[in-house]
N, C-alpha and C positions, 0 to 999 in steps of 0.2 A: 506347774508349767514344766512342759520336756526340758530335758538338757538345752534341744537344741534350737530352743524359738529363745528372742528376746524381745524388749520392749524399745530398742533402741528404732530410730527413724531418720534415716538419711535428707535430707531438702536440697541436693546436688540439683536434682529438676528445676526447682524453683528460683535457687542462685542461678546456673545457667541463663535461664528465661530471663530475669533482672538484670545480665552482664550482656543478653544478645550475644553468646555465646554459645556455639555447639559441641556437643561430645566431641567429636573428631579433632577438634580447635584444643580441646582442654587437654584431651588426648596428647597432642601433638606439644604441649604445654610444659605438660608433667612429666612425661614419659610411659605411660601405662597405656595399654590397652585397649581400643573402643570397650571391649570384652566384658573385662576386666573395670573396668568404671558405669558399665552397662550395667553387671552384679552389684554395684555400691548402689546407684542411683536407685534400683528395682529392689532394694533395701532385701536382697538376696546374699551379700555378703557375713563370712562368720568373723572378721577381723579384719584391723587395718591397723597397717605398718604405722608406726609415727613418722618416718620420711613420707610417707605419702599421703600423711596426714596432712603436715606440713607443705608441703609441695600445692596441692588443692588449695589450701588456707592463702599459699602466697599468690597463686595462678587465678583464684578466684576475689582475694584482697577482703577475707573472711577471717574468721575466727575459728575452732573449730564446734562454739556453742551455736553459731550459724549454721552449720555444716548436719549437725547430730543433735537431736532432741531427745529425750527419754518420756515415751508414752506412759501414762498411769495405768497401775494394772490393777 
């Protein structure tokens, strides 16, 4: 596997969907970026901050094993 692929998998989509929630809203929530939480969700991100790991976790009333899955390789 490259350095730069991983197996990790975002489900911010699908929390969203479940809370009747939109980016903009979670956006406006957290403090971050439509942008920026666009790359999270589209599991284009290389890292996440643990404040805004946490932040998502409180704003979406998750965990963060909700949040991030690890696909089998």
């Amino acid at each position: 596997m490259p350095a730069d692929e991983h197996r990790v998998v975002c489900h911010l989509d699908e929390l969203l969907t479940a809370r009747g929630m939109t980016l903009a809203e979670l956006s406006e929530r957290v403090g971050l970026s439509v942008v920026n939480l666009s790359i999270l969700k589209n599991n284009r991100a290389k890292a996440v901050r643990f404040t805004t790991l946490t932040a998502l976790c409180d704003a979406l009333d998750c965990s963060p094993g909700d949040l991030f899955s690890v696909e089998e390789g």
